[in-house]
C-alpha positions, 0 to 999 in steps of 0.5 A: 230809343224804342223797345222795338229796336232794342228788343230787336238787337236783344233777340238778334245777338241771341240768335246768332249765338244760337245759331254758332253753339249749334254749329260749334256743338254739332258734329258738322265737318267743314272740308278746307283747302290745303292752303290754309293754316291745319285746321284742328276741329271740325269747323275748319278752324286752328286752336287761335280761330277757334277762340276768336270766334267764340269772343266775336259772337260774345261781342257780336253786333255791339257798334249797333249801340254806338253812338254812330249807328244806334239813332240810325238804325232805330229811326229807319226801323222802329220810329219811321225817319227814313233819313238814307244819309244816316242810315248810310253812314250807319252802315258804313260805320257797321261793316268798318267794324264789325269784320263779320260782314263781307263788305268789309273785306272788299278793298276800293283800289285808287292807284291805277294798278287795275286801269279802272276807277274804283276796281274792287278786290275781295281780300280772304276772310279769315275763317272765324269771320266766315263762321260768324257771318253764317250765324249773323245771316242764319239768326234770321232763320232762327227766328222764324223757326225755319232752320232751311230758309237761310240756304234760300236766302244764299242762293237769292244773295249769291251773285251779289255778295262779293267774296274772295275766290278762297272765302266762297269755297270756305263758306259754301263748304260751311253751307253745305256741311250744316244742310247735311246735317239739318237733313240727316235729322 
């Protein structure tokens, strides 16, 4: 165990805490497509979505303490054992549970339906997941001070991130309705 790492998750939890208050608290409207559920607030989100996300950003990132992934990535991080096997599983053992991550979306297919060994599909995150996932990535921007930097951080990450068609819509909506507010400032 290091101070370094714990202080780490301590300051990175209450970022993404942060950066959710600020887009549940800010007068941001996030335009959804007609097929999803009526959404009932400004997020985008129904009554049921609303709810889940604010127990998933109380509960975020806690698997970091697991048994799993606490070693691994405090290691790897904070102590100079660059072991990538268990950093690896660490990760793994990171996206399985905690849905806020992309990846864990992101089904391999092993029956022969799509005639390609190993085809991915990108299954739809449901929309407090996306919201989530946006203050996980814009924490980071939280600490350095600059609110902006996330967006950079999207578009040098985009053609990388694997995301149901329906799941980019949502969430470049939700990009795009927090830069209009930080610039109308």
């Amino acid at each position: 165990m290091s101070k370094g790492y714990d202080d780490y998750l301590e300051e990175h939890i209450g970022n993404v805490r942060k950066a959710a208050r600020w887009m549940v608290d800010s007068d941001i409207h996030v335009k959804v497509e007609p097929n999803y559920a009526e959404p009932v607030n400004h997020l985008g989100l129904t009554n049921d979505e609303f709810v889940n996300l604010l127990r998933n950003v109380q509960e975020h990132d806690e698997s970091k303490c697991d048994e799993e992934e606490y070693d691994a990535y405090d290691g790897y991080f904070y102590l100079g054992i660059h072991d990538d096997d268990a950093f690896n599983r660490a990760w793994l053992h990171h996206i399985h549970h905690n849905p806020h991550h992309w990846q864990h979306w992101l089904l391999m297919m092993d029956d022969g339906k799509y005639r390609e060994p190993g085809k991915m599909v990108a299954l739809e995150m449901p929309r407090e997941y996306v919201i989530e996932m946006v203050a996980d990535w814009w924490a980071f921007s939280w600490k350095s001070g600059n609110l902006f930097e996330v967006f950079d951080w999207y578009e040098e990450h985009r053609d990388c991130i694997v995301l149901h068609e329906n799941t980019r819509r949502y969430l470049e909506h939700v990009l795009d309705a927090i830069r209009t507010k930080l610039e109308s400032k």
